[in-house]
TIKE-251597 format. One line per field, with one value per residue (C-alpha): x, y, z; residue in three letters. Coordinates in steps of 0.5 Angstrom, whole numbers. Layout:
residues N
xx <- c(X / ...)
yy <- c(Y / ...)
zz <- c(Z / ...)
marba <- c(ALA / ...)
***
This chain:
residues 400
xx <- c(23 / 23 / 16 / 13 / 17 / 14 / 16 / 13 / 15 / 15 / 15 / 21 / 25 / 23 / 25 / 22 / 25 / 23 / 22 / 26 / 30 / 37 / 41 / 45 / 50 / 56 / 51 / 51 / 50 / 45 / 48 / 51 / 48 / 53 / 56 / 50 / 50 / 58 / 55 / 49 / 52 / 55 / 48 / 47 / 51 / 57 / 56 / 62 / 66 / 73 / 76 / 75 / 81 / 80 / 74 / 71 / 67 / 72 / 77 / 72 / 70 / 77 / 79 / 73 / 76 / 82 / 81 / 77 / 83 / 87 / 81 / 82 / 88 / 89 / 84 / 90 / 96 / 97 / 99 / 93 / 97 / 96 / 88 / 85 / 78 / 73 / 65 / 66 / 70 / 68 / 71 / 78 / 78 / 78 / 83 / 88 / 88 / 87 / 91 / 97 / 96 / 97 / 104 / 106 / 113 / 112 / 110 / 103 / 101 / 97 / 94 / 88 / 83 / 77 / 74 / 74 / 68 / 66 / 69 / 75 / 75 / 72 / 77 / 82 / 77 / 78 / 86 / 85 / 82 / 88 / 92 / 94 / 95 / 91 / 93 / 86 / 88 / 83 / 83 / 83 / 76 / 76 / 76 / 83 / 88 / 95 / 101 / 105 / 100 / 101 / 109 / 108 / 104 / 109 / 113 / 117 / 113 / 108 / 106 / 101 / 97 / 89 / 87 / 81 / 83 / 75 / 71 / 64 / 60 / 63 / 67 / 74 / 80 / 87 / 93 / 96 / 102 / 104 / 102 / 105 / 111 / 111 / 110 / 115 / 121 / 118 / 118 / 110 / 106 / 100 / 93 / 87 / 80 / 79 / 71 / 69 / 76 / 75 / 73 / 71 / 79 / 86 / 90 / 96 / 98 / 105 / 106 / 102 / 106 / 101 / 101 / 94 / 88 / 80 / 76 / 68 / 63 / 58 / 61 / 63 / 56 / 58 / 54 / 54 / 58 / 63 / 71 / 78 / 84 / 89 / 96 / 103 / 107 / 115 / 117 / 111 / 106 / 105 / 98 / 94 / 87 / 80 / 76 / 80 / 79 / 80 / 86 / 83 / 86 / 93 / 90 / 88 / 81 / 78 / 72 / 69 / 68 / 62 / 64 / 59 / 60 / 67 / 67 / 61 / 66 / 72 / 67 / 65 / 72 / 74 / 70 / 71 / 78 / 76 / 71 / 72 / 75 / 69 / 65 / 68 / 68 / 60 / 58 / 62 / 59 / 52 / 54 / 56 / 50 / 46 / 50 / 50 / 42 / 41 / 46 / 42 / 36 / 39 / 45 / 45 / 47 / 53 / 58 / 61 / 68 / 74 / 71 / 76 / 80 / 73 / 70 / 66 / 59 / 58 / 55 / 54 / 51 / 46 / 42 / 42 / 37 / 34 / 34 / 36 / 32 / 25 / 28 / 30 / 22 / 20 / 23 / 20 / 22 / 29 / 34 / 38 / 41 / 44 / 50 / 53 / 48 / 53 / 51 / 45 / 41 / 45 / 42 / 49 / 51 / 56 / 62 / 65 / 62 / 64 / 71 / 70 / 69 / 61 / 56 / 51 / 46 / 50 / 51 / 43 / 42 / 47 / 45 / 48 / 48 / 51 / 50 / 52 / 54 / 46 / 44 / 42 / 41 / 34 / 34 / 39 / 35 / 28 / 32 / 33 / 27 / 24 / 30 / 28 / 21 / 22 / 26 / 20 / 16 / 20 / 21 / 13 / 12 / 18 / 18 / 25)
yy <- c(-120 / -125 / -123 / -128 / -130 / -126 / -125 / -120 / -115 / -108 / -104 / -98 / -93 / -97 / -103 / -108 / -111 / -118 / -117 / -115 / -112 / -116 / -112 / -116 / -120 / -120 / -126 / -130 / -128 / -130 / -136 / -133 / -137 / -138 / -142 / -146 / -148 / -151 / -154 / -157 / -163 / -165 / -167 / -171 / -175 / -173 / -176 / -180 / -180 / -176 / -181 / -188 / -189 / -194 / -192 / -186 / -183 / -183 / -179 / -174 / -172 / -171 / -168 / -162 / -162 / -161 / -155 / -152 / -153 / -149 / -144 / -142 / -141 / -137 / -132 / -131 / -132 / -140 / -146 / -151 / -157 / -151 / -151 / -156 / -157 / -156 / -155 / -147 / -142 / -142 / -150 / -148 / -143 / -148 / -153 / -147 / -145 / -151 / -156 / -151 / -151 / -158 / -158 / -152 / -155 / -151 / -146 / -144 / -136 / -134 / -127 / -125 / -119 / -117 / -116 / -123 / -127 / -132 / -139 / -136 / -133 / -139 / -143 / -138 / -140 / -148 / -147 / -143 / -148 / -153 / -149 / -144 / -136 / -132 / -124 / -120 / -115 / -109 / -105 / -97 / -93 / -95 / -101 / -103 / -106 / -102 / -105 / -103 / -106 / -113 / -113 / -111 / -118 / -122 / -126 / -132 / -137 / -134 / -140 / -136 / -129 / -129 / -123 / -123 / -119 / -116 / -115 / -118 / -113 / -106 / -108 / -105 / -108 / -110 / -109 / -115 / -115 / -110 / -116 / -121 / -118 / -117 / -125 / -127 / -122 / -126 / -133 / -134 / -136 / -132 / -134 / -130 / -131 / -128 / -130 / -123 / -121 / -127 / -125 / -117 / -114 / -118 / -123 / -125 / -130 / -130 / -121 / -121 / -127 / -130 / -138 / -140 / -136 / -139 / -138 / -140 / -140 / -137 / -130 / -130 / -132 / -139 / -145 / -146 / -153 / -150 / -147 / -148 / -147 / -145 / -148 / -146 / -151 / -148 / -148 / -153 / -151 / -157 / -158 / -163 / -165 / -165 / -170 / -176 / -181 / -184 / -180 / -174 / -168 / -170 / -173 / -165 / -166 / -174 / -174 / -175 / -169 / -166 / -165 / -160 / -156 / -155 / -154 / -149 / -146 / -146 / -143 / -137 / -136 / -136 / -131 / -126 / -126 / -124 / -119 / -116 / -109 / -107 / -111 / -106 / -100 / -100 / -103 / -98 / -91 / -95 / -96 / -88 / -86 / -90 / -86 / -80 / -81 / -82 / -77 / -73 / -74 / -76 / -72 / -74 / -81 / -84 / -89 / -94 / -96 / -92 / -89 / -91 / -97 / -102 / -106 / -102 / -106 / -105 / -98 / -101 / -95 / -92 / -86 / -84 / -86 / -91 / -99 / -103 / -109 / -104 / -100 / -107 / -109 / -103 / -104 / -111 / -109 / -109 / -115 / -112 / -114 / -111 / -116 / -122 / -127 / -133 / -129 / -126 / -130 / -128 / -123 / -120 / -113 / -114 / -116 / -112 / -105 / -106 / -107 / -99 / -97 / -96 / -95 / -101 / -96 / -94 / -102 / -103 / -97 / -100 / -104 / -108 / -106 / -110 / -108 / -115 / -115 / -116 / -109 / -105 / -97 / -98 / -102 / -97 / -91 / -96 / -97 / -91 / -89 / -94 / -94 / -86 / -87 / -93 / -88 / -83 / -88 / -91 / -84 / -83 / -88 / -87 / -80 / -81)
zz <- c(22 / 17 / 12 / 7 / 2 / -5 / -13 / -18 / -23 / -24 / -30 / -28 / -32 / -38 / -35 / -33 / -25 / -21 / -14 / -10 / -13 / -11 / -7 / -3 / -7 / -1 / 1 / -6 / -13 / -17 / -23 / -29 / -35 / -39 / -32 / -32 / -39 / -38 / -32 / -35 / -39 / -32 / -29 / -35 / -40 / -38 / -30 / -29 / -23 / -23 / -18 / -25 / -28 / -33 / -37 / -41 / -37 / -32 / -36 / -39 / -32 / -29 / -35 / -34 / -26 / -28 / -33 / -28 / -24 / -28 / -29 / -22 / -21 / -27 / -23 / -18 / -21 / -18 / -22 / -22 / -17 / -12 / -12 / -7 / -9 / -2 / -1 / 1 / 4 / 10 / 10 / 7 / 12 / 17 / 13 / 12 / 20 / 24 / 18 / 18 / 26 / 26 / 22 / 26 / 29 / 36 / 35 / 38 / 36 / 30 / 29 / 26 / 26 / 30 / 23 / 20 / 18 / 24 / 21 / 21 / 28 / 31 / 28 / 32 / 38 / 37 / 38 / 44 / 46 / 44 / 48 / 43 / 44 / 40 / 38 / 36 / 33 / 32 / 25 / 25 / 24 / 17 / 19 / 15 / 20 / 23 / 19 / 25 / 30 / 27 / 26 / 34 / 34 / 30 / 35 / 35 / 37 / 30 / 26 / 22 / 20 / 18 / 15 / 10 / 4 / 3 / 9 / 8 / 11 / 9 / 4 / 5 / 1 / 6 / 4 / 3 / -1 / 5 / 9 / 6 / 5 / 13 / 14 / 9 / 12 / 20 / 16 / 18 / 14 / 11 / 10 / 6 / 6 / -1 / -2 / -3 / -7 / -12 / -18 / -15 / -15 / -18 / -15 / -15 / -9 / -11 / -11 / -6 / -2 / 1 / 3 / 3 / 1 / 0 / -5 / -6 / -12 / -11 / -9 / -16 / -20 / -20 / -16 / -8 / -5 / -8 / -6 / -7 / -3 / -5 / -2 / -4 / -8 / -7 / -3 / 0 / 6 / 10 / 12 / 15 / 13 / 16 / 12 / 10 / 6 / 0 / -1 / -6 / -8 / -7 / 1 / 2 / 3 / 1 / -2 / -9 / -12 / -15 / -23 / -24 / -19 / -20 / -28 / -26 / -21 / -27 / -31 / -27 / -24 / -33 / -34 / -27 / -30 / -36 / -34 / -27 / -30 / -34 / -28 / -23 / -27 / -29 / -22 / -18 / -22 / -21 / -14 / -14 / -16 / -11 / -6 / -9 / -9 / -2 / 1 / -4 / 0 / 7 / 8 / 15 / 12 / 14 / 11 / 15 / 13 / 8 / 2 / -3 / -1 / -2 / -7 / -13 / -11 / -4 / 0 / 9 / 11 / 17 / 18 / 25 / 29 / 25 / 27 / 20 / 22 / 22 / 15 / 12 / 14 / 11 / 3 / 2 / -6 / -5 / -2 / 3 / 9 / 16 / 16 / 14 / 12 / 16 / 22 / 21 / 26 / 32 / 36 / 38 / 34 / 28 / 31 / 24 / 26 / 33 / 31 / 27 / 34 / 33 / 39 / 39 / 36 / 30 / 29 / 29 / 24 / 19 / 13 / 8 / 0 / -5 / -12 / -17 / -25 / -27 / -23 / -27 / -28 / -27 / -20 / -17 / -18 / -16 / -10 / -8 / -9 / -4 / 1 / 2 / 2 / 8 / 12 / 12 / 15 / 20 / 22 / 22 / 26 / 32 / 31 / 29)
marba <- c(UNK / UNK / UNK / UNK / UNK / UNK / UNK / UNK / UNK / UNK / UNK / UNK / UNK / UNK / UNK / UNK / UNK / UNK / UNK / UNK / UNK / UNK / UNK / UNK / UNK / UNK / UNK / UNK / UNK / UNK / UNK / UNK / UNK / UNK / UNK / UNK / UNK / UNK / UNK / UNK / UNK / UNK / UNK / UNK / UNK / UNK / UNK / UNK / UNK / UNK / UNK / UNK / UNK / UNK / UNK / UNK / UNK / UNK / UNK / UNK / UNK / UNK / UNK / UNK / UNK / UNK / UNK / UNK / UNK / UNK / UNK / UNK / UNK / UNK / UNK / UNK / UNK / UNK / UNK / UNK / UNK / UNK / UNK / UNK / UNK / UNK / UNK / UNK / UNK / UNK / UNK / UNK / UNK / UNK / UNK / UNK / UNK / UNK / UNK / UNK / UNK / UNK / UNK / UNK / UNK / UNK / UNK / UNK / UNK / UNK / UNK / UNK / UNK / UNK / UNK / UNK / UNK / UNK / UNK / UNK / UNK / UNK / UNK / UNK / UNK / UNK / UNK / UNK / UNK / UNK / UNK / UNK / UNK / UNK / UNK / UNK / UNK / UNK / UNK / UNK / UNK / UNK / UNK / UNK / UNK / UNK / UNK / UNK / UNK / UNK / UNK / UNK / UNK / UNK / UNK / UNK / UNK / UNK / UNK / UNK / UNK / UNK / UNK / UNK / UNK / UNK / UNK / UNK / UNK / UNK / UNK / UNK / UNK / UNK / UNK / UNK / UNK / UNK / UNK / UNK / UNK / UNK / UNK / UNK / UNK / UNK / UNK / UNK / UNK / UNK / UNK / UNK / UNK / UNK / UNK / UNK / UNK / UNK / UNK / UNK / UNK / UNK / UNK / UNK / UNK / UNK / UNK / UNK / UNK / UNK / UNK / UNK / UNK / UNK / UNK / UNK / UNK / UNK / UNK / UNK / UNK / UNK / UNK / UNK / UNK / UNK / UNK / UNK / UNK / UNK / UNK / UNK / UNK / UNK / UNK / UNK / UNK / UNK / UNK / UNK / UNK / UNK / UNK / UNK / UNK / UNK / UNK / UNK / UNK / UNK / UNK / UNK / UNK / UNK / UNK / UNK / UNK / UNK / UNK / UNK / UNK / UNK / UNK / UNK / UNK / UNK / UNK / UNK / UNK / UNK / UNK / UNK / UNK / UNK / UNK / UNK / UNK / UNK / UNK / UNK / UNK / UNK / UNK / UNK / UNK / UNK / UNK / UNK / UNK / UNK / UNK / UNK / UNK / UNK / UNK / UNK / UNK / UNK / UNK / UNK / UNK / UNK / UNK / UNK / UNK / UNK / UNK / UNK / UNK / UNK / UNK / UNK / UNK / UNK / UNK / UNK / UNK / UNK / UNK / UNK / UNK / UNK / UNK / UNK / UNK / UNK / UNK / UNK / UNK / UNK / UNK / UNK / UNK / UNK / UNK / UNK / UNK / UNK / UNK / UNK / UNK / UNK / UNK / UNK / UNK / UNK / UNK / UNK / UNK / UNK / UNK / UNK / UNK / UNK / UNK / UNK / UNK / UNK / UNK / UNK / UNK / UNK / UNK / UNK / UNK / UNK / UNK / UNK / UNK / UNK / UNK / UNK / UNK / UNK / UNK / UNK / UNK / UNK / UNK / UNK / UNK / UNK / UNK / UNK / UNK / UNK / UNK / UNK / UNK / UNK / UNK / UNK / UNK / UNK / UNK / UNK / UNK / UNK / UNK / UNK)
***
């Protein structure tokens, strides 16, 4: 049910909150200033084409791409030559799956999870399509995925492993290095889509012996339009492009690049790496003390997915015998959501929470709450509060 769009105020808890009150930062996060104020020269006097060799304005702009480059890869452990700058994740999803299929030298299986976000499971669907074998692999009811399920499925014909290293919906953290290791002993190369991971947990694409993994801006508080994929550099994965042209990023990926975008990009990516412990450790109490509020008031609620391999800002949750899309229409003060915001307009149930083994009720009941780096003490308890009461209508109202 989509409402009519509002924003206000109020005075909580000696604070002062817009509404709604965010929740929901799995779908994007808001801008940090500071990434703003190394954008906005950019829009401005420093408007020049990174791709212009023979002019000041040119060497200006590229020298701000570059130092963004060098930026997000220090956020993953990579070298700077090994990120290829992309509009999103979901587009250096496809790159890493489609443009690795297409270097695969006879080989025609890939293996992926049930869980993963849309982009990469059709991107799995359009080489099915081309006459490629698919292995779908189930995860666990905590949605984690079986180690030794997926070294079952690694076969000969194996040219690449996709599996996300931060679910988008309920937040759980896969055990990458442990994957890798696996794919490195069978010579397959592994791919991760770390969109929700970037910036919220460390990375290090070389311990954990990854050979791609896609990055996105606006997951981390930086500007959207903006991704990387990073493409190991030794020994070199090949890789065909999607978009060609004018041979950009080392003919990855043509197009000129957006210098803003990226420095904003770089800048945000700056300060996660620089930030992301005290982040973690004040969002998880924060997201601690949410859950201990609602359970505290509904003790029949439910968390969806393993309590301590997940990232510190998410809860997915669901109270038996509640819808989530008529609980969500009942806290018009808090921004939340049932599910990924790629998917929301679909009317099938979360593929995710299928995945856990959930029935199609308990799927409907679910909602999504992601808490950010500016949610506040005050926003939680204020959450709390009106998630509560909703519950108490809805339940008025159906008999619930």
């Amino acid at each position: 049910m989509r409402m009519t769009a509002r924003q206000e105020s109020v005075r909580y808890g000696g604070e002062t909150l817009a509404l709604p009150v965010y929740l929901d930062h799995h779908a994007t996060t808001p801008l940090d200033p500071r990434v703003l104020e190394a954008m906005l020269p950019y829009f401005g006097k420093r408007f020049g084409n990174p791709h212009s060799v023979h002019h000041a304005y040119g060497w200006a702009a590229e020298e701000a791409v570059e130092q963004a480059r060098t930026q997000v890869a220090a956020l993953i452990g990579a070298r700077a030559q090994e990120i290829v700058f992309t509009s999103g994740a979901t587009e250096s999803n496809n790159l890493a799956i489609r443009g690795a299929a297409a270097n695969a030298q006879g080989k025609q299986h890939v293996v992926t999870v049930e869980s993963e976000h849309p982009c990469v499971l059709e991107s799995c669907r359009a080489l099915v399509a081309a006459g490629w074998r698919v292995t779908w692999l189930p995860v666990r009811p905590d949605g984690l995925l079986d180690l030794e399920a997926l070294a079952e499925a690694l076969a000969d014909d194996t040219a690449l492993v996709s599996v996300m290293a931060v679910n988008h919906e309920i937040g759980v953290i896969q055990p990458l290095a442990e994957i890798g290791a696996l794919c490195r002993e069978k010579g397959v190369l592994f791919h991760s889509d770390a969109a929700q991971a970037a910036g919220r947990i460390p990375l290090d694409v070389k311990a954990m012996s990854v050979d791609l993994m896609s990055l996105s801006a606006h997951k981390l508080y930086g500007p959207k339009g903006i991704g990387a994929l990073y493409v190991r550099g030794r020994p070199p994965v090949p890789i065909e492009p999607l978009i060609v042209g004018g041979g950009q990023e080392r003919g990855l990926r043509s197009g000129t690049l957006p210098t803003p975008l990226c420095v904003g990009f770089g800048a945000a990516a700056d300060i996660a790496r620089r930030e992301m412990a005290a982040d973690a450790e004040r969002i998880g109490g924060l997201r601690d003390h949410l859950l201990a509020r609602l359970t505290a008031a509904l003790p029949e609620l439910r968390l969806n997915g393993d309590r301590e391999r997940r990232v510190t800002g998410n809860l997915n949750l669901r109270v038996p015998g509640l819808d989530g899309e008529e609980l969500l229409s009942e806290i018009g003060d808090v921004a939340a959501s049932t599910g990924s915001a790629c998917s929301s307009a679909s009317l099938e149930p979360s593929p995710v929470l299928r995945a856990l083994g959930l029935t199609d009720e308990e799927v409907q009941g679910s909602i999504r709450l992601g808490l950010g780096r500016f949610t506040s003490r005050a926003e939680v308890d204020f959450a709390a509060e009106r998630i509560v009461a909703a519950v108490a209508r809805v339940r008025a109202g159906t008999g619930a």
